[in-house]
C-alpha positions in Angstrom: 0.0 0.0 0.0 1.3 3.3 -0.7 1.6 6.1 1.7 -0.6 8.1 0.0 -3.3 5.2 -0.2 -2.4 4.9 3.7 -3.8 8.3 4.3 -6.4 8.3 2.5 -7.4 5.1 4.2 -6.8 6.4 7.6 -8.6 10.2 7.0 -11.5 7.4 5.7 -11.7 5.8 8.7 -12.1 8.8 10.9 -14.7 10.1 8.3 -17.0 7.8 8.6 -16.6 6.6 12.2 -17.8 10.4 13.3 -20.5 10.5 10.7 -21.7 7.1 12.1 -21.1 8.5 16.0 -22.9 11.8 15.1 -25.9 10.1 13.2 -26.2 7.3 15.7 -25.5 9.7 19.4 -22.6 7.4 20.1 -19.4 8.3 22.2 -15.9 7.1 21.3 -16.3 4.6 23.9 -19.8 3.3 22.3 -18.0 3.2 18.7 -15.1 1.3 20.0 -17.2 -1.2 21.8 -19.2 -1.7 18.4 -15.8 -1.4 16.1 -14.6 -4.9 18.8 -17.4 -6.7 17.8 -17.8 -5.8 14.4 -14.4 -4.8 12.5 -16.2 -1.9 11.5 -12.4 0.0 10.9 -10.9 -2.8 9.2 -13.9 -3.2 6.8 -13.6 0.6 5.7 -9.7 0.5 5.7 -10.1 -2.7 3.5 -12.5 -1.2 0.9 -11.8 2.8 1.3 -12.9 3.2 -2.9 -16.3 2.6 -1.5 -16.5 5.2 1.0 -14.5 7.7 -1.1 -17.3 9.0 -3.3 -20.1 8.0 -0.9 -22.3 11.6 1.1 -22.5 11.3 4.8 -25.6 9.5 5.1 -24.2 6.9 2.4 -21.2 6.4 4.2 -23.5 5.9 7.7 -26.3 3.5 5.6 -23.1 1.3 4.2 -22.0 0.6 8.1 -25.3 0.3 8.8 -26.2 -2.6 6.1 -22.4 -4.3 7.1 -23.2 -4.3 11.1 -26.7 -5.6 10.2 -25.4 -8.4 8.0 -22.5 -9.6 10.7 
């Protein structure tokens, strides 16, 4: 992976873990209980394409639909 894709991956992950804190009222503590039982970092650092193009809500819906499916 290159560094740039690195960062992009990483400034993904924070994205869309505060989207899905702010839409759902979670705390970091809350997120990071779900993110232990879920992978939920992992699966955005694994497919960050998705999530680059994707609006707020999209990026919130897409966790929703893989947390609902695992």
């Amino acid at each position: 992976m290159t560094e740039k894709r690195l960062n992009n991956s990483i400034f993904l992950m924070y994205l869309v873990s505060e989207n899905y804190k702010k839409a759902h009222h979670l705390s970091n503590l809350e997120f990071l209980a779900l993110n232990r039982k879920y992978s939920i970092l992992n699966f955005i650092a694994d497919c960050p394409d998705i999530f680059d193009s994707m609006s707020s809500d999209e990026m919130v819906a897409e966790i929703d639909d893989y947390v609902s499916a695992n």
